[in-house]
C-alpha positions as CSV (number, residue, x, y, z in Angstrom):
1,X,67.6,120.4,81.4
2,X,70.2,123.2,80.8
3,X,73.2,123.1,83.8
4,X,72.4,127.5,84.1
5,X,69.2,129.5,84.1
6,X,70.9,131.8,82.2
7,X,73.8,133.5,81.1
8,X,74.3,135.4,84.4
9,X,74.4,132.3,86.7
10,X,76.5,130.7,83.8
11,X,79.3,133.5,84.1
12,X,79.0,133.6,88.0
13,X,79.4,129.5,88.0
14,X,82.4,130.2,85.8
15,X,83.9,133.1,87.7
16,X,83.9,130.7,90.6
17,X,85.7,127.6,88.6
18,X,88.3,129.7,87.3
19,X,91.3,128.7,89.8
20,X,90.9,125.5,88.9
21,X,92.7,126.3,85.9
22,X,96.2,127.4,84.8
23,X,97.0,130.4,83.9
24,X,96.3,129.8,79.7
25,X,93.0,128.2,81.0
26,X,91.8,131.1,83.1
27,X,93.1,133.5,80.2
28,X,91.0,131.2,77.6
29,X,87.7,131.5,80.0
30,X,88.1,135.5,80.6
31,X,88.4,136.4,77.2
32,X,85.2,134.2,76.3
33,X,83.3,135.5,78.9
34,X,84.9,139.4,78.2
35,X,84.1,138.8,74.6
36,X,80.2,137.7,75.6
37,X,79.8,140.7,78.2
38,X,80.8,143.1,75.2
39,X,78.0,141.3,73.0
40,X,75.3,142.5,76.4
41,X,76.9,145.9,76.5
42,X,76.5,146.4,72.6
43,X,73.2,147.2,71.0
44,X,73.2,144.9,68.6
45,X,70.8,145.0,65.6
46,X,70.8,141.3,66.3
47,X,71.5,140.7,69.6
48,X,73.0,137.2,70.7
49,X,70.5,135.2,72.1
50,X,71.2,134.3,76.1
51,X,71.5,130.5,75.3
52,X,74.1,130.7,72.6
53,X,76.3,133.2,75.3
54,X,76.1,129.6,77.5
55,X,76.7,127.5,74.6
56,X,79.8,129.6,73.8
57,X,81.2,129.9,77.2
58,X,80.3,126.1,77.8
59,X,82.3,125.0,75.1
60,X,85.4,127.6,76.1
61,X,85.0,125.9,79.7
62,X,84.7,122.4,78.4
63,X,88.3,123.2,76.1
64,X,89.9,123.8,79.5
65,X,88.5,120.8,81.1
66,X,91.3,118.8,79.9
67,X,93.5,120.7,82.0
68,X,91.8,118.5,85.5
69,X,92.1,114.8,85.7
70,X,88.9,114.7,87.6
71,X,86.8,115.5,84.7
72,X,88.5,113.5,82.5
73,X,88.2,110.6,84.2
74,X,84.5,111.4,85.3
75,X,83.3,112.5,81.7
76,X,82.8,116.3,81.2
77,X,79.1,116.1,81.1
78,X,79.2,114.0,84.4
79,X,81.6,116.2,86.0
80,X,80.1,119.8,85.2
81,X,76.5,118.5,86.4
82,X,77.9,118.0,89.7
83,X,80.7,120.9,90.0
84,X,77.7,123.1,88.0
85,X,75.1,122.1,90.8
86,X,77.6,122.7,93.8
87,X,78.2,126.7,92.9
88,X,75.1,127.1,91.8
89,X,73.8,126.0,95.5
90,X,76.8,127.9,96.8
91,X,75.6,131.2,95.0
92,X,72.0,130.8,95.8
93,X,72.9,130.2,99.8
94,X,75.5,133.2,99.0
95,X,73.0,135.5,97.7
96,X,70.3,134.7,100.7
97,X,72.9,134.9,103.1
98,X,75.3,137.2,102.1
99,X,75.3,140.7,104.3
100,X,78.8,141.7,102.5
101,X,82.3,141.1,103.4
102,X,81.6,137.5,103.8
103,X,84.3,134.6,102.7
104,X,83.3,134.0,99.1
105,X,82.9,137.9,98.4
106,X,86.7,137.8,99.5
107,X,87.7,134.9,98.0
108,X,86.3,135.5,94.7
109,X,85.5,139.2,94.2
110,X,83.4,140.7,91.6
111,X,80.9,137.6,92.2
């Protein structure tokens, strides 16, 4: 079972993550994720498929994993199931609940 639906809750799942990270790691993230919103934005002749825009920003996240004990200790794949499932139950409650100006749209803008 894939940790996203797609590649939009992907991005928004790691939007969220990214203070977790130092400074390199959130620069390693953004420019994955700027790189993949560029591939969206460009008609392609052959566009990228939406799974290989998670497997590429999964892979960017799980580089910058080192950077949190946690995970390491966990195991990546153990600690992203659980971390993945938290924001994504934090965006779906966000999204029902949401009637603007709430704390997570100040927190974390452009969510």
């Amino acid at each position: 079972m894939p940790l996203y639906r797609d590649y939009k809750q992907c991005h928004r799942v790691v939007w969220m993550m990214l203070p977790m990270f130092s400074l390199e790691g959130q620069g390693k993230l953004l420019a994955t994720m700027m790189s993949l919103d560029n591939e969206l934005s460009n008609e392609l002749e052959y566009p990228i498929s939406d799974a290989t825009m998670r497997y590429n920003l999964t892979q960017t996240l799980q580089s910058v994993l080192w950077e949190l004990p946690e995970a390491v200790e966990m195991g990546f794949g153990e600690w992203l199931k659980q971390e993945v499932a938290l924001k994504v139950n934090a965006l779906e409650y966000h999204d029902y609940n949401c009637k603007g100006g709430c704390r997570i749209c100040q927190e974390i803008p452009n969510l």
